[in-house]
N, C-alpha and C positions, 0 to 999 in steps of 0.2 A: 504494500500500500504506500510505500515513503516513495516518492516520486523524483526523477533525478535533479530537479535542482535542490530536496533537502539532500543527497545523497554527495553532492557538488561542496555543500556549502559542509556536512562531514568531513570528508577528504583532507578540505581544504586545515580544518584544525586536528586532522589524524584523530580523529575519534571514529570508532566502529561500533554500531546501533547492532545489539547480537536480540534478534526479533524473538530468539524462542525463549531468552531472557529476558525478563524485563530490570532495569537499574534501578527501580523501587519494589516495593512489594507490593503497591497499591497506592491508586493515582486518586484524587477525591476535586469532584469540580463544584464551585457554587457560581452563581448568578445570573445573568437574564439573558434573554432570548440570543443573543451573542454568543453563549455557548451551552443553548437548551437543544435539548436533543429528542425532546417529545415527552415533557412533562406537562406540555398543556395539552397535550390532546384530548384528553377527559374533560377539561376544566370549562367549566360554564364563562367564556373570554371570547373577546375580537383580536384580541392577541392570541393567533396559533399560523401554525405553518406547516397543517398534515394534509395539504392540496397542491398539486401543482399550479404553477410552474416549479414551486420551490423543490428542491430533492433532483431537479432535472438531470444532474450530473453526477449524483450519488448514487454508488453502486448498489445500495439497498430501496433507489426508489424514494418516493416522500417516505420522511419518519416523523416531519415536526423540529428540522432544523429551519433557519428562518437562513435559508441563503440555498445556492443550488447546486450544493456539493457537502466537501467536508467541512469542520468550523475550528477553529486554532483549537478548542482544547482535541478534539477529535486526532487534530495532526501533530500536536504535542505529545498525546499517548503513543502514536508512532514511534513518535523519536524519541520516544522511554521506551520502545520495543516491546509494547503491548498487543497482543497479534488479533484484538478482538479489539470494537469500541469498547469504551464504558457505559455498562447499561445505566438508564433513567432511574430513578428512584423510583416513578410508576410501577414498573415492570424488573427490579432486580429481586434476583432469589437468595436461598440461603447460602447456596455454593457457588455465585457470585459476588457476594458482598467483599469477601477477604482481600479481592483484588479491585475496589474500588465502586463508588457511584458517581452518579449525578445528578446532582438538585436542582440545577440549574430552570428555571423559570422564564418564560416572557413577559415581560413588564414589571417584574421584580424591582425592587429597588430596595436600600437601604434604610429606608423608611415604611413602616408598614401600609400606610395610606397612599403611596406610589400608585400610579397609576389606575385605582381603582375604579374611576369611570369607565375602564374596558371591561371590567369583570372581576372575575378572580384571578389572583396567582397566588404564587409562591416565595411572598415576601423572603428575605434574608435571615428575619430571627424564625420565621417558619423553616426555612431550608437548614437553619443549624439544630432546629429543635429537631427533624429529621434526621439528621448527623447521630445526634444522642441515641435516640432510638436504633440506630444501625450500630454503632458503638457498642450499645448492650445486647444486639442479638449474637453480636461477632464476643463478646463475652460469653454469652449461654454457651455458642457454639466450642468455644475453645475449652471452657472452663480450666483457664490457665492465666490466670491476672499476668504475673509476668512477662508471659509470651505474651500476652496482647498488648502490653502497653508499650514493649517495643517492638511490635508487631508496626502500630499507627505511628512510632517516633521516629519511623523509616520512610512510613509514606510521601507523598505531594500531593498539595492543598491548593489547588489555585483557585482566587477569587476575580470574576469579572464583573462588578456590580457599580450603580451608580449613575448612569446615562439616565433611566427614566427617571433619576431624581431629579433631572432636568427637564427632560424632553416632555415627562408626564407627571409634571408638576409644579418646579419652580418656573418652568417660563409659560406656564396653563392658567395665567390667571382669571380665568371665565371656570374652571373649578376650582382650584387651591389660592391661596392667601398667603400662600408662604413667599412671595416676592413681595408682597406689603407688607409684612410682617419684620423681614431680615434683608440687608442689603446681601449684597453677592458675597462678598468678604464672611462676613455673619452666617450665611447658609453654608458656605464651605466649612468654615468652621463646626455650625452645627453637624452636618453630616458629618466629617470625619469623628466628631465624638463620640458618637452615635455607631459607627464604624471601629471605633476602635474597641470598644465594647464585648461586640457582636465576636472580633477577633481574639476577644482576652477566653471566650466561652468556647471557641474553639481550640483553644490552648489549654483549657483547664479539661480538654475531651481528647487531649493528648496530641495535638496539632503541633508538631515542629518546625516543619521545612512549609514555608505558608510563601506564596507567590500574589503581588498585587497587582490588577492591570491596570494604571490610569486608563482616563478618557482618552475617546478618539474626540479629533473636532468637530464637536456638534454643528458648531456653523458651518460645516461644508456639505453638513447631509443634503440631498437631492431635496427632501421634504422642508426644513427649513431653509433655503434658497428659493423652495419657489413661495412659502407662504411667508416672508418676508424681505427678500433680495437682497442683491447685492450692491447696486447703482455701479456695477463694471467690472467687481471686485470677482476671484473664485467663489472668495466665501463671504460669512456674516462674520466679521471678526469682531466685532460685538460681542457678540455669545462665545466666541471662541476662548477672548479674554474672561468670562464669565466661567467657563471648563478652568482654565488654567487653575484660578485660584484653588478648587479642589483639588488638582493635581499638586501644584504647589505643596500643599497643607497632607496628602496624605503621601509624600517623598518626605516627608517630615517627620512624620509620624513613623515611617518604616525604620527610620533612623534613632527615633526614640525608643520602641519596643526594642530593638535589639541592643540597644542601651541598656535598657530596664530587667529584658527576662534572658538571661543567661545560655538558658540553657535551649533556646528556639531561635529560628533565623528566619527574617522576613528578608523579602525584595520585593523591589519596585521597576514594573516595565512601564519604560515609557510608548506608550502607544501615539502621542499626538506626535514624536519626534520621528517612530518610527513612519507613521503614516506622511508625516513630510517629505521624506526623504523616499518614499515609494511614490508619492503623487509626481515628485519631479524626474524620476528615471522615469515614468509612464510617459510622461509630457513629451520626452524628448523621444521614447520608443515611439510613439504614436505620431509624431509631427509628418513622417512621411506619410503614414498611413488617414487620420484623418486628426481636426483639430480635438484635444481633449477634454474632456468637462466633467461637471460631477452629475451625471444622469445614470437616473435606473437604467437595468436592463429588461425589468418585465412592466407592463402596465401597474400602474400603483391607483389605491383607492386614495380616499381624502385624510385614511391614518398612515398614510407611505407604504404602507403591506399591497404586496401582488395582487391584484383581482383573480381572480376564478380564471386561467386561460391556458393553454399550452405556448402560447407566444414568446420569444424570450429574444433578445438580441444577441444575432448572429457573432460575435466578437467576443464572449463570455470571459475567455483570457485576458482583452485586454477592457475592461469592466472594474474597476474598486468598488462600488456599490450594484447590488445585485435589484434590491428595491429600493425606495424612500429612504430609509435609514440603514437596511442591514450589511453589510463587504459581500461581493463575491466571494466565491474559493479560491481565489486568484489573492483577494488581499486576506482572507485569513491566513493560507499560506506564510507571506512575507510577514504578519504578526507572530506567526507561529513562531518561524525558522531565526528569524529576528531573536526571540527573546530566549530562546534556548541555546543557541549561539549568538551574543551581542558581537555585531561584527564594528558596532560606535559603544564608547562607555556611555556615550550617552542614551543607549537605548535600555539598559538595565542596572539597578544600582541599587545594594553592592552588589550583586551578583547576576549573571544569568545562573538559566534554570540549569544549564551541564554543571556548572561547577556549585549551584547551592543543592541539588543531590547527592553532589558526594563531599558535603561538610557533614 
């Protein structure tokens, strides 16, 4: 499944992905639709993705990834030589649990009132309080304290949460109050409290090796470009600066917990930097080919999600956003490969994920 430019970008730092091993014992993902892999397909939501177009490119067909193919955590597990996805928290069993789930949700966020004019999800203190519960089955099952708590001090934890706290709430104010209430600075701040929290509960459920993803740039999504513009700009750098200061504040905080708790390591990927640095190699791949932009590749309703269609644009490869808001498999990819091997320090800090598995 590891495709040859992550195989390229191996090589190049002499590491060998041995697939029938995996480098953890167990890979554990939280947050929203970015790297949900069909936990909302049950869920009473406008936020889901088990229709085409989406899955167009994925080997298993739609499963309820919101993009049309694999999604970064999908291709991270690769490159930890996991020879199977990681099942959904919907659908894992007991002899799957040992090697990992996923909580991950659409429209999740860091706050529990996130996006709840879609419907339901699978807020963040819901996805950790599922944590727990798999925690204690993976104890029934071992019935070996020891073994299991360095069973999970082995594992990878990665969070990608955050985005609807914007997308689907602080800049929503025709539902939420929370951009009246708190300036930008102020929400960033509250979130990450709030954030840091949720991460100390997963530390105390044996969480060591903990991975964070900042924000991508909201202001470049297709959906906010066209429901607010840009007057000639890519993006709305507006909101873009609005993202940062959470980014800011939770590169801060990565740096404080690992201060603080000794004996666990966090990191911090930078996604807007990497995503910078991918939008301007497209730019210049794509100038012979046609001029670049930030446009879906499938028809988008009025929430930036694919309509109902088989339709998709021809060009899928060279595509960053697949709908309104979600990446192609093309840019999950480069977040993926990106943060497992930072080939900039500035893409992961302190560490990528090859070298904070085997601290």
């Amino acid at each position: 499944m590891v495709n040859s430019y992550i195989f390229a970008v191996l090589m190049q730092f002499e590491i060998l992905v041995v697939l029938s091993k995996p480098q953890v014992p167990c890979y554990f993902i939280f947050g929203d639709s970015l790297v949900d892999s069909g936990n909302n397909n049950e869920l009473v939501t406008k936020a889901k993705a088990n229709y085409l177009p989406y899955g167009v490119d994925f080997p298993e067909g739609v499963t309820g990834r919101f993009t049309n193919g694999r999604t970064m955590a999908d291709m991270i597990g690769e490159l930890l030589g996991f020879d199977e996805f990681i099942p959904t928290y919907a659908s894992v069993t007991d002899q799957q649990i040992s090697k990992g789930v996923n909580y991950a949700s659409g429209g999740a966020g860091i706050l529990p009132e996130t996006s709840s004019y879609l419907g339901d999800r699978i807020a963040l203190e819901r996805q950790l309080s599922n944590h727990n519960g798999i925690v204690s089955r993976l104890f029934g099952l071992q019935e070996n304290t020891t073994f299991t708590n360095e069973h999970l001090s082995k594992c990878l934890y990665v969070f990608n949460i955050g985005s609807n706290d914007y997308l689907n709430n602080y800049l929503l104010p025709k539902f939420y109050n929370t951009s009246h209430i708190y300036t930008p600075h102020q929400y960033a701040s509250f979130l990450v409290r709030q954030y840091c929290q949720q991460l100390k509960k997963l530390y105390n459920l044996g969480g060591r090796k903990i991975v964070l993803f900042g924000l991508a740039p909201i202001g470049c999504t297709p959906i906010v470009i066209h429901i607010v513009g840009t007057n000639g700009k890519p993006c709305v750098e507006s909101i873009n600066d609005i993202v940062k200061k959470f980014n800011d504040k939770l590169r801060l905080l990565v740096d404080e917990l690992n201060r603080d708790i000794q004996d666990a390591n966090f990191t911090f990927i930078n996604v807007s930097h990497i995503s910078s640095v991918q939008k301007g190699k497209l730019a210049i791949r794509c100038s012979s080919i046609m001029p670049w932009r930030n446009v879906p590749c499938c028809e988008v309703t009025e929430n930036g999600q694919c309509a109902h269609t088989t339709t998709t644009c021809r060009m899928r490869m060279l595509s960053i956003y697949f709908d309104g808001v979600h990446p192609s498999e093309m840019a999950h990819n480069v977040i993926a490969t990106s943060s497992y091997i930072a080939l900039s320090e500035m893409n992961a800090s302190p560490y990528d994920i090859s070298h904070l598995i085997r601290l």
